[in-house]
C-alpha positions as CSV (number, residue, x, y, z in Angstrom):
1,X,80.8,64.6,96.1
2,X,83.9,66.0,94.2
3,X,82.6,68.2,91.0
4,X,83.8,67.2,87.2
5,X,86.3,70.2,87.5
6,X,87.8,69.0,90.7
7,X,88.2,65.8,88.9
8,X,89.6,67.2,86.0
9,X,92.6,68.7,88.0
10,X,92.9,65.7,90.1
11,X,93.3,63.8,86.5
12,X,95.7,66.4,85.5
13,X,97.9,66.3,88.5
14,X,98.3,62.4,88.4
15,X,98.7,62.2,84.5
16,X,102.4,63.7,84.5
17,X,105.3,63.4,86.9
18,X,105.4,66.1,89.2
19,X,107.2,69.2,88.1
20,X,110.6,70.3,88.9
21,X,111.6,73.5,87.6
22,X,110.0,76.8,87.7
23,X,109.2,76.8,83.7
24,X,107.6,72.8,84.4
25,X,105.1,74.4,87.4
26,X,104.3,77.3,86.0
27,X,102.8,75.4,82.8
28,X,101.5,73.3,84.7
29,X,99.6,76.0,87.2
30,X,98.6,77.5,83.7
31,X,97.2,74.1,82.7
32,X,95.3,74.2,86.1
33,X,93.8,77.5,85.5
34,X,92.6,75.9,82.5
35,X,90.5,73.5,83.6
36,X,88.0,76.1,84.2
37,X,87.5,78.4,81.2
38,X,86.3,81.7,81.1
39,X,82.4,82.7,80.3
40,X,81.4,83.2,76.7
41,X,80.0,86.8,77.8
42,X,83.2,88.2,79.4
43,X,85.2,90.4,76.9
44,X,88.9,90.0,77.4
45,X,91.7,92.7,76.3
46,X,95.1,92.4,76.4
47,X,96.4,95.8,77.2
48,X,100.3,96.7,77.5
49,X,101.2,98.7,80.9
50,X,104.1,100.3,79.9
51,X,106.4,97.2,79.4
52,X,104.3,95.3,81.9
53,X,101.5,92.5,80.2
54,X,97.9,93.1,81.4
55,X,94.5,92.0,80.6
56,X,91.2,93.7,80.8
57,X,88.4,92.0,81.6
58,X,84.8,93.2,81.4
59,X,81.7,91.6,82.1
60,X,78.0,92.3,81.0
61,X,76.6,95.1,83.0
62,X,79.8,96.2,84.9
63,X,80.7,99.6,85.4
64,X,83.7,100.2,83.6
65,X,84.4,103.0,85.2
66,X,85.5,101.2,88.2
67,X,88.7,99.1,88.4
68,X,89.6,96.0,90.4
69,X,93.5,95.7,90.2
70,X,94.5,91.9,90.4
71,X,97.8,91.0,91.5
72,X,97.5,86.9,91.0
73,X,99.3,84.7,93.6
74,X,102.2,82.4,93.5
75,X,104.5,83.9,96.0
76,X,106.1,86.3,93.4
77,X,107.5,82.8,91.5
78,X,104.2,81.6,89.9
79,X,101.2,82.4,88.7
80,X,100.0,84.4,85.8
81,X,97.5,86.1,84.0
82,X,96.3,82.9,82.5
83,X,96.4,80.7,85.8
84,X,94.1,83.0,87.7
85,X,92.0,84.2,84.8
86,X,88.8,82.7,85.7
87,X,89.1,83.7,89.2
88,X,89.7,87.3,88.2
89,X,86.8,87.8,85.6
90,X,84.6,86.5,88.3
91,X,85.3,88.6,90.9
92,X,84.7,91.4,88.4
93,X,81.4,89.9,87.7
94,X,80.6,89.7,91.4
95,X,81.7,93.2,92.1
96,X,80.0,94.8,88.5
97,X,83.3,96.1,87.4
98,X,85.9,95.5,85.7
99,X,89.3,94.1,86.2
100,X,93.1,94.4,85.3
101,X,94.8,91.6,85.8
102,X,98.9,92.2,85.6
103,X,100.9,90.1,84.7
104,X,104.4,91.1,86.5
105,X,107.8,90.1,86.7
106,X,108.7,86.5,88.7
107,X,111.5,85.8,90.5
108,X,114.0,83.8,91.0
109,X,114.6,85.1,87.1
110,X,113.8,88.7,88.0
111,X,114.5,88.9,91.7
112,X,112.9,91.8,94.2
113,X,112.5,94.2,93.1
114,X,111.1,93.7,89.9
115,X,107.6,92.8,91.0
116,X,106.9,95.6,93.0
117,X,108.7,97.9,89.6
118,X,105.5,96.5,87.6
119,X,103.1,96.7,90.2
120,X,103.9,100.1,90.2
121,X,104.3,100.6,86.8
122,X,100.8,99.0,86.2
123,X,99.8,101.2,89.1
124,X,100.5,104.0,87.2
125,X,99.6,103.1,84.1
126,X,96.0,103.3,85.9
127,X,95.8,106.2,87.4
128,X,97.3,108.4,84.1
């Protein structure tokens, strides 16, 4: 039996003709991402990389010391911080530590190399 949040995307996808441009799915894999909101107990950050966005997240009893580096998907065109949001807090929570979710450059607007420039950047940013 489908879940209410399964529903809720289904109800979303059907509500609104189906995207054409990049700017049209991107909102629209934002609006997905959404659907399922982030626990009250995990503290989000928003945390500049060096020119590159990123967001902490930490959850009750994580180590902070330990990172988890998130690199959402989307095939370097979509995707974002917000889409994938949920998913990254949990794994944090799952794994007791807490994340960094960057938010790099997309193509076709910023073609290769420019998400592997941030993911190194952010990469950086970590380790200093």
């Amino acid at each position: 039996m489908p879940s209410s949040e399964i529903d809720a995307i289904r109800a979303l996808l059907t509500a609104k003709a189906r995207p054409m441009g990049w700017a049209q799915r991107r909102e629209r894999l934002d609006e997905i991402g959404s659907v399922w909101p982030v626990a009250d107990d995990i503290v989000l950050t928003s945390v500049d990389l060096g020119g590159v966005p990123g967001e902490w997240s930490l959850a009750p009893g994580s180590d902070a010391s330990r990172v988890l580096m998130f690199f959402h998907g989307g095939g370097y065109c979509s995707g974002s911080i917000t889409s994938h949001r949920r998913m990254v807090t949990e794994a944090g929570r799952a794994a007791k530590i807490r994340t960094l979710a960057v938010g790099y450059r997309l193509a076709p607007e910023h073609p290769f190399p420019a998400a592997l420039d941030d993911a190194m950047t952010a990469w950086r940013y970590l380790r200093k």
